[in-house]
C-alpha positions in Angstrom: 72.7 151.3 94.5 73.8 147.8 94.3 77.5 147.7 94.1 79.7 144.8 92.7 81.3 141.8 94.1 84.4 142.4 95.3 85.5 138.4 95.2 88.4 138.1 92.6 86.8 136.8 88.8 87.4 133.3 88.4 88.0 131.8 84.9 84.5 130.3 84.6 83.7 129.2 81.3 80.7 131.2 79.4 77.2 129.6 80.0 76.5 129.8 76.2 79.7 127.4 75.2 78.2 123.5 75.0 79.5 121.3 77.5 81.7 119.2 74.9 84.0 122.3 74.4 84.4 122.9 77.7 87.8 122.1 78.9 88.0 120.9 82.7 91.2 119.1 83.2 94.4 119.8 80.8 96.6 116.8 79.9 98.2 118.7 76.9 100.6 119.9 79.2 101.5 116.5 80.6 101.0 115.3 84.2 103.8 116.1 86.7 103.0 112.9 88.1 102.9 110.3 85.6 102.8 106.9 85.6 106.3 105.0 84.9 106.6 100.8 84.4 109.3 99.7 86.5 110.7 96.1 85.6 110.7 93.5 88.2 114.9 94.0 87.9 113.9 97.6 89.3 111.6 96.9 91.2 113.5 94.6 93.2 116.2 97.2 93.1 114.1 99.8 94.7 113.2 97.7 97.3 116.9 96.7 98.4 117.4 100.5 98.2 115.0 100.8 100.7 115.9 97.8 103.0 119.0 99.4 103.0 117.8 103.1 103.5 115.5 101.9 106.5 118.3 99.8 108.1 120.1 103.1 108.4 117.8 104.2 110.8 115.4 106.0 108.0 111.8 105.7 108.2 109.9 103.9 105.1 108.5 107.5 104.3 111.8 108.9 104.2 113.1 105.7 102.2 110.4 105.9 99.7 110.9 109.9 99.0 114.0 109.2 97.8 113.2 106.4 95.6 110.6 108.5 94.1 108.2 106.5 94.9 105.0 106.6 97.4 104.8 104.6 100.0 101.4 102.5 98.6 103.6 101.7 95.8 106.9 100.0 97.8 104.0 98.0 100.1 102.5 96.7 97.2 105.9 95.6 95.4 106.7 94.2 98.6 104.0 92.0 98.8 104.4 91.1 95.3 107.8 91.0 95.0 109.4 91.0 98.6 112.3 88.4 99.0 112.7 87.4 95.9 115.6 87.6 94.0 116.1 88.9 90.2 116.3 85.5 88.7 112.7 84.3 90.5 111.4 87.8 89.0 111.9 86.9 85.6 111.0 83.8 85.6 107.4 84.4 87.4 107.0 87.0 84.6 107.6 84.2 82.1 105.1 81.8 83.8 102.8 84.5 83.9 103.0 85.0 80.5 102.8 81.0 79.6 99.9 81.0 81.2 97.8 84.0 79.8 98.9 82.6 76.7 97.5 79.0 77.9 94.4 80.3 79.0 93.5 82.1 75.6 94.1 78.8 73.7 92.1 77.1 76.2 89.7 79.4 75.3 89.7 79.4 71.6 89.4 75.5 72.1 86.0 75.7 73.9 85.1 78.1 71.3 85.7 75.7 68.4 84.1 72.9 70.0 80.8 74.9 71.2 80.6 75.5 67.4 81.1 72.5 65.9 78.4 70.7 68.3 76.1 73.6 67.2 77.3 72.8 63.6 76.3 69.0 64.2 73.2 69.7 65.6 72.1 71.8 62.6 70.8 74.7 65.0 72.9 77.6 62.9 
């Protein structure tokens, strides 16, 4: 007599459901850790908080736990964003967006002229 496993049942799906309705990861429920867009003001923010934190004697771990943040996160901002003061935030952010906005025209330009020279040629 063969007797039955005695590991505990996990909740496997049915091998007869199609893979499509098979559910592996659940986002309706949200995600406990999701993703928030600081601004460069709050950024830089953070970052003082954590100057000052560590200068108590804190470690950057310890810092950074209270922030709510991890530590990958506060290296990053402080390479991107690590002396600088509100005002120089802002107005990289601008010149960031000047020169997206630049680059698309750019862009559009070399479009427009790569057709009109095929347009000339009569290759259309």
């Amino acid at each position: 007599m063969v007797q039955e496993s005695t590991l505990p049942s996990r909740d496997l799906p049915p091998w007869n459901v199609p893979i499509s309705k098979v559910r592996i990861w659940d986002t309706s429920k949200g995600d406990s850790m999701s993703r928030k867009r600081y601004t460069a003001e709050q950024i830089i923010g953070h970052l003082r908080q954590a100057e000052i934190r560590t200068s108590e004697g804190k470690t950057i771990a310890e810092a950074v736990r209270e922030l709510g943040i991890s530590e990958q996160t506060y290296y990053r901002w402080r390479k991107q964003y690590g002396g600088m003061e509100v005002n120089q935030a802002r107005r990289l952010k601008e010149l960031e967006q000047e020169n997206g906005r630049l680059k698309r025209l750019v862009a559009d330009q070399a479009l427009d002229l790569s057709i009109h020279k095929e347009v000339s040629r009569g290759n259309f």
